[in-house]
ROMARTOR-289469 format. One line per field, with one value per residue (C-alpha): residue in one letter; x, y, z; residue number from 1. Coordinates in steps of 0.2 Angstrom, whole numbers, always signed. Example, Ala and Ser with C-alpha at 12.3 -4.5 7.8 and 13.67 -1.06 7.14 Angstrom:
<pts>
residuo	c(A, S)
c1	c(+62, +68)
c2	c(-22, -5)
c3	c(+39, +36)
num	c(1, 2)
</pts>
This chain:
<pts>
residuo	c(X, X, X, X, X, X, X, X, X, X, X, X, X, X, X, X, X, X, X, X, X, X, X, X, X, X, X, X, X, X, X, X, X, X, X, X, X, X, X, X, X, X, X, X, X, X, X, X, X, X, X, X, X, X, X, X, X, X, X, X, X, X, X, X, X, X, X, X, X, X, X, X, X, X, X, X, X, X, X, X, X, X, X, X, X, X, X, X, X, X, X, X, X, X, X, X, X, X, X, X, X, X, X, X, X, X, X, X, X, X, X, X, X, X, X, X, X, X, X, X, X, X, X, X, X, X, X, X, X, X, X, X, X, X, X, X, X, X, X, X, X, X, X, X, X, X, X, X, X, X, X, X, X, X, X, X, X, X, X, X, X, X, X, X, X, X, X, X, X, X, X, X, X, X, X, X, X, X, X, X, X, X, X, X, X, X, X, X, X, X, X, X, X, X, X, X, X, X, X, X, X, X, X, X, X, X, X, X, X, X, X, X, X, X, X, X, X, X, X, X, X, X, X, X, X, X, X, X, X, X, X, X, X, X, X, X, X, X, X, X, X, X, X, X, X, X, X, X, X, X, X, X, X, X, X, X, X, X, X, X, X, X, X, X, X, X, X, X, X, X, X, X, X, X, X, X, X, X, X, X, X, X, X, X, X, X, X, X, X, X, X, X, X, X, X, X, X, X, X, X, X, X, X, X, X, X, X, X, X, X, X, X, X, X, X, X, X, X, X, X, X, X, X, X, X, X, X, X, X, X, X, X, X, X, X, X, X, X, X, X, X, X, X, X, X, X, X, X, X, X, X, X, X, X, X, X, X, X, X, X, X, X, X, X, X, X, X, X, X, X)
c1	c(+176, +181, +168, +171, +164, +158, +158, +147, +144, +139, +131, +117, +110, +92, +87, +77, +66, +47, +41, +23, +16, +5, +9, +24, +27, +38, +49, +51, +59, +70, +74, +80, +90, +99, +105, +92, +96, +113, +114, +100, +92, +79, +65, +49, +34, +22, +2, -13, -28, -36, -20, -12, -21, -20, -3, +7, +8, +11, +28, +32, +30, +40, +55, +55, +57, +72, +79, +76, +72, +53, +40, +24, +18, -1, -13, -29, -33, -37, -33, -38, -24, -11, -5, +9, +1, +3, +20, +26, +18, +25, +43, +40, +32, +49, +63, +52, +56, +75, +75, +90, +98, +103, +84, +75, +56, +44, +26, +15, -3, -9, -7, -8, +3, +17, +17, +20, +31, +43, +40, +46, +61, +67, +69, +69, +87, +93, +86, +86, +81, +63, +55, +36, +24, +8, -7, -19, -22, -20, -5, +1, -5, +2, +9, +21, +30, +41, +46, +37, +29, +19, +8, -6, -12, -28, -23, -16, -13, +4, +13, +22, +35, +52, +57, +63, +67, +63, +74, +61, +43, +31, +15, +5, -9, -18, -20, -34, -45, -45, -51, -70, -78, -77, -59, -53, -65, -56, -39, -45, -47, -26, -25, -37, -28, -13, -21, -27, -14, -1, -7, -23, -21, -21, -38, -44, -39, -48, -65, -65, -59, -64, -75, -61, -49, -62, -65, -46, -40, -21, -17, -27, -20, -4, -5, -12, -1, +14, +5, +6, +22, +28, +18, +25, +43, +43, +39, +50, +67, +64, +59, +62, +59, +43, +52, +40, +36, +33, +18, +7, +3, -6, -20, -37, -29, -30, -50, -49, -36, -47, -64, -59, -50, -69, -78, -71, -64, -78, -75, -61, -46, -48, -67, -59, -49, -61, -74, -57, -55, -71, -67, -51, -58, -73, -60, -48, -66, -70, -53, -52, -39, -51, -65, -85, -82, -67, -73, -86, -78, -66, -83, -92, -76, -76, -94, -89, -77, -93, -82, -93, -95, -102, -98, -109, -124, -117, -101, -101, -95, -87, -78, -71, -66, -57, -47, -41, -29, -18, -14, +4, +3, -1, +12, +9, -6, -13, -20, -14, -20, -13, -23, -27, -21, -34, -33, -17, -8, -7, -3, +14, +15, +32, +50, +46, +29, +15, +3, -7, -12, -35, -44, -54, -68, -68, -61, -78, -89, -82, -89, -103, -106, -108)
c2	c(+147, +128, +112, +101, +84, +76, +58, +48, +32, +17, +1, +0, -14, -12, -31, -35, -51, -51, -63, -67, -77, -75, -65, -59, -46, -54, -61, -40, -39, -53, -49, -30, -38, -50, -35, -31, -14, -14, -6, +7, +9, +23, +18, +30, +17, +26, +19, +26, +29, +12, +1, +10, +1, -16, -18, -3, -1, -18, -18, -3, -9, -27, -16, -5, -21, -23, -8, +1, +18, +18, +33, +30, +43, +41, +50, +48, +33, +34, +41, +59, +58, +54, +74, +83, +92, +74, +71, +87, +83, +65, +73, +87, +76, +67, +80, +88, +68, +74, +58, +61, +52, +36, +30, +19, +21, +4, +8, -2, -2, -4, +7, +24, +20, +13, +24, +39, +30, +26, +43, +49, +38, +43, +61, +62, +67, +63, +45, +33, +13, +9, -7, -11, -21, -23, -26, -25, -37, -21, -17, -35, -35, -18, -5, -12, -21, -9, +6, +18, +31, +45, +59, +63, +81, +94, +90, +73, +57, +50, +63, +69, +54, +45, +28, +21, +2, -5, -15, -29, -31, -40, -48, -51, -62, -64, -47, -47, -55, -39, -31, -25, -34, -18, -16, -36, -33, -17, -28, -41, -28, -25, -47, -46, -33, -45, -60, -50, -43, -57, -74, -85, -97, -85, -78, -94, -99, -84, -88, -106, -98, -82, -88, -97, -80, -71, -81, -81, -98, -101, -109, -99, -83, -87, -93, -76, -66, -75, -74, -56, -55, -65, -54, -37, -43, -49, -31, -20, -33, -26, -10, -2, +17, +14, +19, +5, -13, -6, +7, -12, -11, +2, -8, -1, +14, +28, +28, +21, +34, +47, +41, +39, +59, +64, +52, +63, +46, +40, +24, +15, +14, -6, +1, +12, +2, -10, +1, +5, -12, -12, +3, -5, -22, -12, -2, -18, -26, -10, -10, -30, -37, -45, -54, -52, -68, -63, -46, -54, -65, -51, -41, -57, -60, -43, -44, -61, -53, -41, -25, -13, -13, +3, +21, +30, +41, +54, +54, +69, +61, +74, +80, +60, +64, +78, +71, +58, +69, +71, +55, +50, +39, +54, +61, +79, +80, +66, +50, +34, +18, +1, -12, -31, -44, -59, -66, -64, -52, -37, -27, -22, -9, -7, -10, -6, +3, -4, +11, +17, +35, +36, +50, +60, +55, +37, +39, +48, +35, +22, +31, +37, +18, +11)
c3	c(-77, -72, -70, -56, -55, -41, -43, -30, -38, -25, -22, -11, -5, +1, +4, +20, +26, +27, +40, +38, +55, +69, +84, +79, +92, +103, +88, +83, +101, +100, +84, +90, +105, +90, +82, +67, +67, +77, +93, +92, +109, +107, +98, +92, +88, +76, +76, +74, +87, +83, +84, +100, +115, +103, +95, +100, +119, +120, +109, +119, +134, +129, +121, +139, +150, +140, +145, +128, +128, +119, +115, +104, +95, +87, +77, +73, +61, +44, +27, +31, +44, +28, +27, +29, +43, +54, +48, +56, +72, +73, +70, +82, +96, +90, +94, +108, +115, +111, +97, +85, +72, +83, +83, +74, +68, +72, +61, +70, +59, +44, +26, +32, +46, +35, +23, +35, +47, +31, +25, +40, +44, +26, +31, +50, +53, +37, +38, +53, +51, +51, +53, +46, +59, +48, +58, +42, +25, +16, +22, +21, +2, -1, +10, +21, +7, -8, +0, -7, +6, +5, +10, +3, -1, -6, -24, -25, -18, -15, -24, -11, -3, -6, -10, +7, +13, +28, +37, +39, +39, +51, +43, +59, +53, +70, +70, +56, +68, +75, +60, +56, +46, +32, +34, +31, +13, +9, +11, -1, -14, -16, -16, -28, -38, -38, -43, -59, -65, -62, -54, -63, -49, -34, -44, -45, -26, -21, -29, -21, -3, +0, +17, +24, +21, +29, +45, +46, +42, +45, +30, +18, +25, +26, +8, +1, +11, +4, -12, -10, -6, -19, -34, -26, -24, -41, -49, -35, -39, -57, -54, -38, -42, -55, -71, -79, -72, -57, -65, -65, -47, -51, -60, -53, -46, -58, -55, -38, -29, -38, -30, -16, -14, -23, -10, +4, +11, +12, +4, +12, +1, -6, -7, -21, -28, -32, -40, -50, -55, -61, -71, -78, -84, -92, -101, -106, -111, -123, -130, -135, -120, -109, -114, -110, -99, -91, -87, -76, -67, -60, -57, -47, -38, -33, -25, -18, -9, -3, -10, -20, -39, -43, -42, -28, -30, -21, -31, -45, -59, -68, -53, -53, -73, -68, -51, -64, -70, -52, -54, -55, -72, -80, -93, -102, -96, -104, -93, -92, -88, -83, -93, -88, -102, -97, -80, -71, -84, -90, -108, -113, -123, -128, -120, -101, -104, -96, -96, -111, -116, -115, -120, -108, -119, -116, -98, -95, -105, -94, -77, -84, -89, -70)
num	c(1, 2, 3, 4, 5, 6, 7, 8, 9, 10, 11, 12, 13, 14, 15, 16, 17, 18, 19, 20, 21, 22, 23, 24, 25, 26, 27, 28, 29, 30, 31, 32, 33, 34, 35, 36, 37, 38, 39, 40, 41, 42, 43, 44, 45, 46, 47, 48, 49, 50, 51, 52, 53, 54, 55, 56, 57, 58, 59, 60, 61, 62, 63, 64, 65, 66, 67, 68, 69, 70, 71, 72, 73, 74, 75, 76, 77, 78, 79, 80, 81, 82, 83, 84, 85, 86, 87, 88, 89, 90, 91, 92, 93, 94, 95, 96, 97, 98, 99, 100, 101, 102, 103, 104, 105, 106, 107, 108, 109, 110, 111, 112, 113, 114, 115, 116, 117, 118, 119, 120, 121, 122, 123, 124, 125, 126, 127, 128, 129, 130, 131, 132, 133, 134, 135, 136, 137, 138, 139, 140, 141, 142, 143, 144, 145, 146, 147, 148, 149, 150, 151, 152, 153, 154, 155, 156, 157, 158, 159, 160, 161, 162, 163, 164, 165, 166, 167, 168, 169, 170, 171, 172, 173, 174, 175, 176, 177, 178, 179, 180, 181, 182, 183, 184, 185, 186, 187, 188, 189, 190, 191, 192, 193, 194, 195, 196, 197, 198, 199, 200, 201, 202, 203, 204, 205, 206, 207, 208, 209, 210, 211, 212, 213, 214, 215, 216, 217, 218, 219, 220, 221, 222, 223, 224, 225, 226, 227, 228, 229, 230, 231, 232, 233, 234, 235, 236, 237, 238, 239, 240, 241, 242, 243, 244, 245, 246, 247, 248, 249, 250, 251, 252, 253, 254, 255, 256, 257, 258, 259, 260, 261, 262, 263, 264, 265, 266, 267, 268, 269, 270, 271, 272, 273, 274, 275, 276, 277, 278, 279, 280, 281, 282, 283, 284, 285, 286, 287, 288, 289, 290, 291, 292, 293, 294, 295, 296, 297, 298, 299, 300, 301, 302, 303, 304, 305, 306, 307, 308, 309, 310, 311, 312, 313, 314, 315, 316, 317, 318, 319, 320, 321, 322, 323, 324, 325, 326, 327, 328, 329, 330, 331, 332, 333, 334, 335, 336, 337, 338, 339, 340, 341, 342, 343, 344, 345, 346, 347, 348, 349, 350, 351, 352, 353, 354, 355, 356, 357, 358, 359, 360, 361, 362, 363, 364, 365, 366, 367, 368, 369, 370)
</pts>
């Protein structure tokens, strides 16, 4: 009998850039032609139904008249599209194209779009590049920055992925002017999340200039976008895999991802997540972190932002207390929950633990509460 050890050490260096402007599309071309991702000449553009005809043909068709070879490959939008089932099809529509390993992936769209493009890059022929083009404030807020991408599945959400970089990321602000009015709000949820758990002043600038982010002001988007980006690289440069700093970006989550698989997507993802903030703040108000006061100024800048506040009829709520438990935070099969601290903070609760242990009991009083 004899042991042999491998030893694979190494140094990786996942940095990238994110550019955050208006109508970036034709920086992403030149960008290609300067050598962003060497000298890749097949490119497989990932988008959703919506996004297509907007965003998507149109970087294709500026790539093709650069003699690059280009194939777009869409799905129908939404999260219910986040499966494995549609990652299969985006790779076999991918090698039935005879795309290999010299290709690189261009998600064009917003969070559900990333998440799978990323997803797919990390494991399509072992990894190929991908770039991030984000057409949506969630996205920009969230998904198109840190990496991570997932699926999602019958039984949970985002429990099925891989930590992948990209090599850059797009923040296409005009592109929100294209965005429902519903969908800009469910954005502003994730910026919200932010602000709560990390930045009192981007809280603050949100309350005074929530109508000037909504009617797509330059400077006010562009500052909350960099805002984002700012928050989120701060707590990925610490913690790129989520062995603990990282678990805060989760504030809101734990109820809101639940709500939202229980909702039948019904709610829009930020739609979720902010009837989980509300959950959260209610729970670090019962539990002495965050005052009567503070608690309500979260809630009314929620409204503000004209998400909703309150769990829907049709939602069974002890169906919601039971989907908690898929959640990722969970540890031995009890729940855990990231807590605010205040405005703009959130409770440590020992070296590099951010999440606490709550009994089902109080879980279920929260819910049952609004």
């Amino acid at each position: 009998m004899s042991t042999f050890n491998v030893e694979l050490k190494r140094v990786v260096d996942d940095s990238y850039d994110i550019e955050v402007g208006f109508e970036l599309s034709a920086k992403l071309v030149k960008d290609i032609k300067n050598g962003l991702v060497g000298n890749i000449k097949k490119f497989a553009v990932i988008t959703d139904s919506i996004v297509k005809e907007l965003y998507a043909d149109p970087i294709a068709g500026m790539l093709s008249a650069e003699g690059y070879t280009v194939d777009v490959f869409s799905f129908p939008e939404g999260e219910k599209s986040k499966t494995r089932e549609t990652k299969e099809f985006v790779e076999d529509s991918m090698l039935s194209k005879g795309y290999r390993r010299d290709c690189c992936i261009i998600a064009v769209g917003g969070g559900v779009v990333t998440d799978l493009g990323g997803f797919v890059a990390g494991t399509y022929g072992r990894g190929v590049p991908f770039i991030n083009f984000a057409t949506t404030l969630l996205a920009a807020a969230d998904a198109s920055v840190g990496g991570k991408t997932a699926v999602d599945t019958p039984l949970a959400t985002n429990l099925i992925g891989i930590f992948n970089q990209p090599e850059k990321v797009y923040i296409d602000i005009a592109a929100w002017k294209t965005l429902p009015p519903r969908q800009l709000y469910s954005g502003m949820a994730e910026t919200i999340k932010h602000a709560c758990l990390a930045d009192r002043e981007l809280f603050d600038y949100l309350n005074e200039n929530m109508d000037k982010i909504y009617s797509i002001d330059s400077e006010a988007c562009e500052y909350i976008a960099e805002k984002n980006c700012r928050i989120k690289y701060d707590v990925v440069m610490k913690d790129e895999r989520e062995s603990g700093l990282r678990e805060v970006l989760n504030l809101g989550h734990t109820v809101g991802r639940a709500i939202e698989t229980v909702s039948d997507y019904r709610l829009l993802h930020g739609e979720a997540v902010s009837i989980g903030l509300v959950a959260e703040v209610k729970l670090s108000n019962k539990l002495g972190y965050v005052t009567e006061d503070e608690m309500n100024s979260v809630i009314a800048l929620l409204n503000k932002a004209n998400l909703p506040t309150s769990i829907p009829d049709y939602i069974d709520r002890e169906a919601l207390v039971k989907k908690l438990y898929t959640d990722k935070k969970v540890r031995n099969g009890h729940l855990r929950f990231v807590l605010q601290n205040g405005i703009g903070d959130v409770v440590q609760f020992g070296e590099n633990v951010f999440a606490t242990p709550i009994s089902e009991d109080v879980a279920r009083e929260i819910i049952m509460d609004f």
